[in-house]
C-alpha positions in Angstrom: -3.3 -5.5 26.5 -4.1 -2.1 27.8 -7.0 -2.8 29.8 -5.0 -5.7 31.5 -2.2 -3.5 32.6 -4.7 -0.9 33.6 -7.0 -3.8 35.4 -3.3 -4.6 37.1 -2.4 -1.5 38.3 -6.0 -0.9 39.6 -6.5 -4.0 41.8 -2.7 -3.1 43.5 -3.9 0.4 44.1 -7.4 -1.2 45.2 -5.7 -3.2 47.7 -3.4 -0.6 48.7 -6.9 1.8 49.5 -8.0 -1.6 51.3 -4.9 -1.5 53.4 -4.7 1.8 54.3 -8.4 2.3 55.3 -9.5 4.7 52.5 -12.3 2.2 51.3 -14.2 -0.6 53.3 -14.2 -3.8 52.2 -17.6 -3.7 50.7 -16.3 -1.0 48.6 -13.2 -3.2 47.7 -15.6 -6.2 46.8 -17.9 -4.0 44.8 -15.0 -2.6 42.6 -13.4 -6.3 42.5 -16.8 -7.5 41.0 -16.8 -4.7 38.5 -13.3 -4.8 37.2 -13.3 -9.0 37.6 -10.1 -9.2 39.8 -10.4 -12.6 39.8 -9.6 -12.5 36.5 -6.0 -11.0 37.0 -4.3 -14.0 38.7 -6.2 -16.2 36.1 -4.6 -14.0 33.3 -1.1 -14.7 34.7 -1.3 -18.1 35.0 -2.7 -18.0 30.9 0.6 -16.1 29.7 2.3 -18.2 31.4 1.0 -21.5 30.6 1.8 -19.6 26.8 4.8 -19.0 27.8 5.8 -22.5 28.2 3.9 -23.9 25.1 5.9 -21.5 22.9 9.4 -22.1 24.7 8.3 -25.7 24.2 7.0 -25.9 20.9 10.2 -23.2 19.8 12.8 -26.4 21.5 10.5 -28.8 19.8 10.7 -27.6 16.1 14.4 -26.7 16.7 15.4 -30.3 17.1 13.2 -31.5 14.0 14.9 -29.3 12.1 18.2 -30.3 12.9 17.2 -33.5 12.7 16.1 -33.3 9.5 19.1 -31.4 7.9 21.2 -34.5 9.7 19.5 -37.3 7.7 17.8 -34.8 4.6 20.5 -36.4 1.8 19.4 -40.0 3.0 16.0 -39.4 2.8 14.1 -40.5 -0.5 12.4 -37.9 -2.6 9.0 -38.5 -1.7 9.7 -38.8 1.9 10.9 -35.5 1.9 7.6 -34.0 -0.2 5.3 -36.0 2.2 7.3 -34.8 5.3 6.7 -30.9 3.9 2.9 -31.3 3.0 2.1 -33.4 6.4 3.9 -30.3 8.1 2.1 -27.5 5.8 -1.1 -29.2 6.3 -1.0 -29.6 10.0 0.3 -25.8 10.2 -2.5 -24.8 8.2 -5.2 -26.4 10.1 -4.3 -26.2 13.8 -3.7 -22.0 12.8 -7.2 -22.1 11.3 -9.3 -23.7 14.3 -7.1 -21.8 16.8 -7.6 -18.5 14.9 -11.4 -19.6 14.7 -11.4 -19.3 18.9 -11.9 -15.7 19.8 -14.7 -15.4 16.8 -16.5 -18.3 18.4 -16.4 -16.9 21.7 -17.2 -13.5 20.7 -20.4 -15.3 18.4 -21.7 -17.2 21.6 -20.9 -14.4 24.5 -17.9 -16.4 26.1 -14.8 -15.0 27.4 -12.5 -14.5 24.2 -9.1 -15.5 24.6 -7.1 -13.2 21.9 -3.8 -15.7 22.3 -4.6 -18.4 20.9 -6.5 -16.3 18.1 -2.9 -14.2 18.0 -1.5 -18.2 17.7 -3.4 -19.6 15.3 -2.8 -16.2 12.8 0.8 -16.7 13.5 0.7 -20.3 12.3 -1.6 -19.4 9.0 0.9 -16.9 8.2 4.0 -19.7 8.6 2.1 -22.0 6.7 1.9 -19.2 3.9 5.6 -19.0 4.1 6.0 -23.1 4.5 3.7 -22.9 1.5 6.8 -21.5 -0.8 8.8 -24.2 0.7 7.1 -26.5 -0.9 6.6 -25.0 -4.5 10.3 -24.9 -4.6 10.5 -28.4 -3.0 8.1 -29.8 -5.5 10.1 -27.7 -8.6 13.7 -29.4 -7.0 11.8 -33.3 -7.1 10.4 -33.2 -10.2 13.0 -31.2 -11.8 10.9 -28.7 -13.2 12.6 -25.7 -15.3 10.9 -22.9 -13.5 12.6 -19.3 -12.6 12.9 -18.1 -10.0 10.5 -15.4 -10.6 8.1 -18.1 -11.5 8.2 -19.7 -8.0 7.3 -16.0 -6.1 4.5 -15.7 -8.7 2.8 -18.8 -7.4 3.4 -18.4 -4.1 2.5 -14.9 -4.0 -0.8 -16.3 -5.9 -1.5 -19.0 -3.5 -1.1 -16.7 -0.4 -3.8 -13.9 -1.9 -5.9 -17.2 -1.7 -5.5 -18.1 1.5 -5.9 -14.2 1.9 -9.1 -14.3 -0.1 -10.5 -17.0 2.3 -9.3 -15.8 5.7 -9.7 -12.2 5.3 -6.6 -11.3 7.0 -4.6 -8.5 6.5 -0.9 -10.3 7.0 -1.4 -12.5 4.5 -2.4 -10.0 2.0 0.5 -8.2 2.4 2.5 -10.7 2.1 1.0 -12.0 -1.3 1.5 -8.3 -2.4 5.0 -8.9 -1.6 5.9 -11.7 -2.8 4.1 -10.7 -6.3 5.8 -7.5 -6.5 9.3 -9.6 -5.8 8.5 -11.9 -8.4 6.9 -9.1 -10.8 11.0 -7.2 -10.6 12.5 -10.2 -11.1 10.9 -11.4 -14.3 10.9 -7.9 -15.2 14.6 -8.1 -15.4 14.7 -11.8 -16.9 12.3 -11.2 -19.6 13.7 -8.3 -21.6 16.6 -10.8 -22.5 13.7 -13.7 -23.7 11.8 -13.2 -27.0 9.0 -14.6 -28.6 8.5 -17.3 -26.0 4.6 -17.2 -24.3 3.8 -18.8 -21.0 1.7 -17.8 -17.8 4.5 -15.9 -16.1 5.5 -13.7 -19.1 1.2 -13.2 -19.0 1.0 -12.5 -15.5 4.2 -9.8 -15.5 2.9 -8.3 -18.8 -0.3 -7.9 -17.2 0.8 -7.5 -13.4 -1.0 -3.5 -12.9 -4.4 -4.9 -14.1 -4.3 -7.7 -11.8 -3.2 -6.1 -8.9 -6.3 -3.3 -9.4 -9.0 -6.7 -9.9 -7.2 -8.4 -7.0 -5.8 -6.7 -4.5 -8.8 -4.0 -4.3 -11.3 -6.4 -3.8 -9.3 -8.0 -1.2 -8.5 -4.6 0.8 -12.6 -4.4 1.1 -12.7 -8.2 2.2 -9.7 -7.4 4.7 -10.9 -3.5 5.4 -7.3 -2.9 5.5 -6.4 0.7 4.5 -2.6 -1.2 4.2 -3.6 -3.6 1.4 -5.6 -0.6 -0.5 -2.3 1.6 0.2 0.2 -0.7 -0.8 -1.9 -1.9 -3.6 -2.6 1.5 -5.1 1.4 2.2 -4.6 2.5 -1.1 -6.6 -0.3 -0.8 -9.2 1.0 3.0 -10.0 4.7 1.6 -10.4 4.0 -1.6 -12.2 2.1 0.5 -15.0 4.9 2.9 -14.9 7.2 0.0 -15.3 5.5 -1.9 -18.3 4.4 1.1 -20.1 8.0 2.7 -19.8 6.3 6.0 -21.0 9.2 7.7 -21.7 10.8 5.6 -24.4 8.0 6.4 -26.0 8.9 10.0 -26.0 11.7 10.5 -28.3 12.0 11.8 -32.0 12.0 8.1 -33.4 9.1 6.9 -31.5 5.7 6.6 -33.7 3.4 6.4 -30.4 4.3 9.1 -28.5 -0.2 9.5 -27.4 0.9 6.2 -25.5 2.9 7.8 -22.5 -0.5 9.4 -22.3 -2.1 6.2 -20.1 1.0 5.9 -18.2 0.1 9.4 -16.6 -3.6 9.9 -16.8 -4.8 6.4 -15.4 -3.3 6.2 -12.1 -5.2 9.8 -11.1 -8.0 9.1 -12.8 -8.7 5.6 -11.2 -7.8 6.7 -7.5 -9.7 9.7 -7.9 -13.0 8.4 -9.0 -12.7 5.3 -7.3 -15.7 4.7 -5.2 -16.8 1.7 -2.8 -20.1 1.7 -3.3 -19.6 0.6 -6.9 -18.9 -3.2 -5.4 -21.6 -5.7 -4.4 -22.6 -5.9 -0.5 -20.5 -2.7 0.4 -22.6 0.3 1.8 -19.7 2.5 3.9 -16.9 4.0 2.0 -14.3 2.7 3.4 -11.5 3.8 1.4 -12.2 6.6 -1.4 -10.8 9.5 1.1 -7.2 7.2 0.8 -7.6 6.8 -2.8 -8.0 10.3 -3.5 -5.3 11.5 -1.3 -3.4 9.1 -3.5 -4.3 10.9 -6.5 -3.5 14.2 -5.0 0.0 12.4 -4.3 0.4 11.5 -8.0 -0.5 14.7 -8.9 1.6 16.3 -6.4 4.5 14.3 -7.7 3.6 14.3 -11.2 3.4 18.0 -11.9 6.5 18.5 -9.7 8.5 17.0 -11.4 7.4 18.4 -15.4 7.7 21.8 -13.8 10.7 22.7 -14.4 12.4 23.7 -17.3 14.6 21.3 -18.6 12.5 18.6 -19.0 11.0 20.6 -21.8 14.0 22.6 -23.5 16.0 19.6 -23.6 14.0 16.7 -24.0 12.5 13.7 -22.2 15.7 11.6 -24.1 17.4 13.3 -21.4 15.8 11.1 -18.5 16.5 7.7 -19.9 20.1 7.1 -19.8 20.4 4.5 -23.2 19.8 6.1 -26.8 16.4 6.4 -27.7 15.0 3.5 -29.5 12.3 3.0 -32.1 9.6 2.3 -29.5 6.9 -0.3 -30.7 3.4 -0.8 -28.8 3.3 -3.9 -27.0 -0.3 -5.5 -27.4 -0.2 -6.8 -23.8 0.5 -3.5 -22.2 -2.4 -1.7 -24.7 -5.3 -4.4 -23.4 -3.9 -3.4 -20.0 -4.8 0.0 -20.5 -7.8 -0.3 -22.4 -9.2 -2.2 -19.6 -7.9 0.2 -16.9 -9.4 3.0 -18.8 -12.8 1.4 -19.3 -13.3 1.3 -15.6 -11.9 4.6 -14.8 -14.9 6.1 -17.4 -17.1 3.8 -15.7 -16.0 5.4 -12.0 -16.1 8.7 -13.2 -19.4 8.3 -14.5 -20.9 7.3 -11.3 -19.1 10.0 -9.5 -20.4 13.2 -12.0 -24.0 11.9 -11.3 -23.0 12.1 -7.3 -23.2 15.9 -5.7 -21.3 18.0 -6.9 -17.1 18.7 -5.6 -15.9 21.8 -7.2 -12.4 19.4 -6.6 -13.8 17.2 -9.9 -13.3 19.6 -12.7 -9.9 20.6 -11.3 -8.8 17.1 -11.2 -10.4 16.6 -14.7 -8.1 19.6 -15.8 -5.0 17.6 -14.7 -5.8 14.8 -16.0 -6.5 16.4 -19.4 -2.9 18.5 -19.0 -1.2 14.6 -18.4 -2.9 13.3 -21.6 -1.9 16.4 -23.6 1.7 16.3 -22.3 3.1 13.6 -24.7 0.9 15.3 -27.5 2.6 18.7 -27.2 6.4 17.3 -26.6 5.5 15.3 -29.8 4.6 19.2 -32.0 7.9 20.5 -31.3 6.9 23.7 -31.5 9.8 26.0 -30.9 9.4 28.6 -28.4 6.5 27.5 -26.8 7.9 25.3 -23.6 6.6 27.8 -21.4 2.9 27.1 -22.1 3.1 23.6 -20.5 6.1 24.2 -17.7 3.2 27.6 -17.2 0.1 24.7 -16.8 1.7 22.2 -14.3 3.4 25.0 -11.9 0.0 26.7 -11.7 -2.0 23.6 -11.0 0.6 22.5 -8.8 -0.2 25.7 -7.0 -3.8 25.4 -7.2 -3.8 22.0 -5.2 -1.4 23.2 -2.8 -3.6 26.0 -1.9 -7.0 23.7 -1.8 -5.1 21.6 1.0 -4.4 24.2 2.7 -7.9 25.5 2.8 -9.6 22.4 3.5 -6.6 21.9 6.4 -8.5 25.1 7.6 -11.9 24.4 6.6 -11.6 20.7 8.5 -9.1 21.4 11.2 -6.9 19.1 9.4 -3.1 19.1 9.7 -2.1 16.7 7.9 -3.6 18.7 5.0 -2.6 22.1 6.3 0.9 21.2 6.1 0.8 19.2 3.1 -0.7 22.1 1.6 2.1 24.6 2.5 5.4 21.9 2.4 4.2 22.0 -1.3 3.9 25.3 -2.0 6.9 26.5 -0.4 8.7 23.5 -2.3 7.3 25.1 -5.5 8.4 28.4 -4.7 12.3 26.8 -3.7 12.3 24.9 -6.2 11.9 27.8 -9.0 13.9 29.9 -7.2 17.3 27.4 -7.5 16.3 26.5 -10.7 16.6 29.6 -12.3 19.6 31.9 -12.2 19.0 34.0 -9.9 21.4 36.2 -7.5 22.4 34.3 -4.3 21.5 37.0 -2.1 18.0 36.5 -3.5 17.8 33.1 -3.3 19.0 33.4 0.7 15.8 36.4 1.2 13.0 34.2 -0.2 13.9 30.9 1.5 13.9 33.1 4.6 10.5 34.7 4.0 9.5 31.4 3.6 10.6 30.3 6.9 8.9 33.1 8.0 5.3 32.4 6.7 5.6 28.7 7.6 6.5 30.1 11.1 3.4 32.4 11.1 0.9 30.3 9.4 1.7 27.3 11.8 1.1 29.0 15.0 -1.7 31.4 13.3 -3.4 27.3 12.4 -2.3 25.8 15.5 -4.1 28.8 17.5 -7.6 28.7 14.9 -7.4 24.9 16.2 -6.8 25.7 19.8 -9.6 28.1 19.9 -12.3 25.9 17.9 -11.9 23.2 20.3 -13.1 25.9 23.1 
């Protein structure tokens, strides 16, 4: 799109030098050959030849639909099913060979036309969506006693297979979407259901491991850094979710090592997580994302046990019912048996690699996250400043490593992560303590101070670098 508008502007400024006698018209032909002017009126006539097709096709579908909500209660049942999957089908496969097009041309050397492979991904993507039509249409005809949750877990399944087979990016994310809808849902519904086994109790139960074996695989397939993000974000809640780590952590639970998975597996996986481990993958596409992930975690993670209260008056405090007697749910424990099996197997393949001096401080956290249940579960009075001690001086340990490497690399992302953090710590305690007001009011100005310094001090070192 860029290179058309700038080909646009060019050939009226090309004919405008023509005009006024600041190029001859060899020159003009010469610089039409080279930037295929030609092209340009071509080009206009194409968008809007697509122009009219959409406008068309838009009136076109408008006035089946109306007509078939006018005669949709005459209709028979199986009319109605054959109408859907004539109109999924035929959505499906004019997207496919349309989206097919530009990687044709582009295979044999011809001009690719990106519309109609913009076109057919448009119409893959409504068949997706046509695609939950008709699970719910087939669930209304036969009368089947599905949930609602039930129907988003099969259509967000059957869209990560089209995703699987087209490698595309859109439809990805929307399988991660709709299996995260569907994952909240039953979530909700299930708690109130007991003793009763089917797939979709299996597939919530077991929702974090499935999104690690799916949705990973498929971020490589798509090389989208959005499906690895996304998928690393809802595999980091949905363990959160069906562990529920801090029930566990309460005078009357008997598991209390079990909040340990909760917060040790989503660092540990993103951290050592490495491409090359896969088949047929030789770039690493996305193991700078999944550690900055695990720097997030840990970011958030030790933030948040750092201060004070947490410890002196219990983790009961954060859930608002009573503390229950906590039992371990079987599913949940092969979830995290298998999550931890591959996280040893990463982490073994990473110690053999060169050596980061970033491992064993990562390997420190993670140690600190599994002990953190342990020592809430000694009660030992007195004591809560040995781990609120730990996480606020690891906290400050990664704070200050991305801010060297923001240095080190020229990054700024980094660099200001890096400093945000630290001077979030330092807020933070300072308002969480009692201290005097006028205090308070001198260190958040000395830290507006340093930021100010240290920005333009970094944004200089940069400045002069680049010379």
């Amino acid at each position: 799109m860029f290179l058309n508008n700038f080909r646009a502007k060019l050939y009226q400024e090309v004919q405008l030098w023509r005009d006024e006698g600041i190029i001859n018209n060899l020159t003009y032909e010469k610089l039409s050959k080279r930037y295929q002017f030609d092209r340009i009126e071509v080009s206009k006539a194409e968008k809007f030849v697509f122009i009219v097709i959409a406008l068309g096709g838009l009136l076109v579908g408008l006035g089946v639909m109306i007509f078939a909500a006018a005669s949709w209660e005459a209709w028979a049942k199986e009319v109605k099913l054959g109408l859907f999957l004539t109109i999924l089908f035929v959505t499906n496969i004019i997207g496919f060979f349309l989206w097919q097009e530009p990687i044709k041309a582009r295979l044999s050397g011809k001009n690719i036309q990106r519309r109609k492979g913009i076109i057919g991904q448009s119409l893959l993507i409504l068949g997706a969506l046509l695609l939950g039509i008709n699970l719910s249409l087939v669930a209304e005809i036969f009368q089947l006693n599905s949930a609602n949750y039930e129907l988003f877990l099969a259509w967000g399944f059957g869209v990560a297979i089209m995703a699987y087979g087209l490698r595309l990016t859109p439809l990805a994310i929307l399988a991660l979407m709709l299996l995260q809808i569907g994952y909240f849902i039953g979530l909700n519904e299930l708690q109130f259901v007991v003793n009763e086994m089917n797939w979709s109790r299996i597939v919530v139960e077991h929702m974090p491991l499935l999104l690690w074996v799916v949705f990973v695989p498929l971020a490589i397939l798509c090389k989208s850094r959005w499906v690895f993000t996304l998928g690393a974000i809802a595999f980091t809640f949905t363990l959160q979710f069906n562990v529920s780590p801090l029930k566990y952590l309460n005078d009357q639970s008997s598991y209390p090592w079990f909040a340990s998975f909760a917060f040790a597996i989503p660092p540990a996986l993103l951290w050592s997580y490495d491409d090359l481990l896969f088949p047929k993958v030789d770039y690493r596409w996305f193991q700078p994302l999944a550690r900055s992930l695990a720097i997030l975690f840990f970011c958030i993670f030790c933030y948040v046990f750092a201060f004070s209260w947490y410890w002196q008056s219990g983790f009961s405090t954060l859930v608002l019912a009573p503390p229950t007697v906590s039992k371990l749910n079987l599913a949940v424990l092969t979830d995290v048996i298998s999550l931890s099996i591959i996280a040893i197997v990463q982490w073994i393949y990473l110690l053999q690699q060169r050596f980061n001096w970033m491992n064993p401080i990562i390997l420190t956290g993670i140690a600190i996250a599994v002990f953190t249940p342990f020592w809430y579960s000694l009660k030992i009075n007195n004591l809560e400043i040995i781990p609120i001690l730990l996480f606020n001086i690891l906290l400050a340990i990664i704070a200050i490593n991305l801010i060297s490497q923001g240095i080190e690399y020229r990054e700024r992302l980094e660099f200001w992560a890096g400093m945000m953090m630290l001077h979030l710590q330092v807020i933070s305690r300072i308002f969480e303590y009692n201290t005097d007001l006028l205090f308070k009011a001198f260190i958040v100005t000395v830290c507006g101070i340093v930021i100010l310094i240290a920005g333009l001090q970094f944004e200089k070192y940069l400045v002069f670098r680049r010379q």
